[in-house]
C-alpha positions in Angstrom: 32.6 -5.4 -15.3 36.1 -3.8 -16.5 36.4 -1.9 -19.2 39.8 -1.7 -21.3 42.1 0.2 -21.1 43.2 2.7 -23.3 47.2 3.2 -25.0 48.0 5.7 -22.0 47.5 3.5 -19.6 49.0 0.3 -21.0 52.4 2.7 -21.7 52.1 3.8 -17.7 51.8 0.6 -16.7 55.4 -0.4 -18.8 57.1 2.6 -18.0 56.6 1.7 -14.2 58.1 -1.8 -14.6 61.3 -0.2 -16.2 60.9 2.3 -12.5 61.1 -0.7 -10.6 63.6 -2.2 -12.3 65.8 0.8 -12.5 65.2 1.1 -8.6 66.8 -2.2 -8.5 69.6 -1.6 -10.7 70.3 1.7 -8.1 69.9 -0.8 -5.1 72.8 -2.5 -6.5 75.1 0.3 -7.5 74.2 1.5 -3.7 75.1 -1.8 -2.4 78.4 -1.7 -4.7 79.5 1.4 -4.3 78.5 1.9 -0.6 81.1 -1.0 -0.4 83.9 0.5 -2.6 83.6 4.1 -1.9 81.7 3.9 2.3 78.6 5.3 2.4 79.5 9.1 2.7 79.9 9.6 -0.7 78.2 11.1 -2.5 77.7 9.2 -5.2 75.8 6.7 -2.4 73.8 9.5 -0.9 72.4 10.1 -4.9 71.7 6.0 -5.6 69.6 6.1 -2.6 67.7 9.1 -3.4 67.1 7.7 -6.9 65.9 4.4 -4.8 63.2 6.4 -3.5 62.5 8.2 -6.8 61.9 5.3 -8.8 60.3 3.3 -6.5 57.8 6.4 -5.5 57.2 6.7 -9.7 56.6 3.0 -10.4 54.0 2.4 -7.8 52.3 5.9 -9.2 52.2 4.7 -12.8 51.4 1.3 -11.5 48.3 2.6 -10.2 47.2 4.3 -13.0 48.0 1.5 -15.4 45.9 -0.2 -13.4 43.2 1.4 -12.2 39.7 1.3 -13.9 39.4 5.1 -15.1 35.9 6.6 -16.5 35.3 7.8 -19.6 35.2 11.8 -19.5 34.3 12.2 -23.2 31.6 14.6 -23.4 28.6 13.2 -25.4 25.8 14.8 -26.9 22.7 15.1 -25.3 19.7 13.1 -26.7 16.2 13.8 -27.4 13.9 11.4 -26.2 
């Protein structure tokens, strides 16, 4: 049985699909500028780092979006 889930984890889930697409968007400026510039630069050397970043932050957010969390709410104890 899932339970559902709560306004954090619905905005984690979002803000990893604007990660992956922002790892795509720095796929193509690597695949553009690696072109233009060669891929020394340094401005190539920082898309690709920012590949790994985003991708690496949208999976983690993806994973807490999704997973099924417990509730940690401390409730009082009843008398029987």
């Amino acid at each position: 049985m899932s339970k559902p889930r709560g306004i954090a984890q619905k905005i984690a889930f979002i803000v990893a699909i604007f990660c992956y697409l922002a790892a795509l968007g720095c796929v193509a400026a690597t695949a553009y500028y690696g072109n233009q510039l060669g891929s020394e630069s340094p401005i190539v050397a920082a898309f690709s780092a920012s590949i790994v970043f985003f991708a690496a932050c949208g999976i983690v957010l993806h994973v807490i979006g999704k997973s099924n969390l417990p509730d940690l709410r401390i409730s009082e104890l009843k008398k029987e």
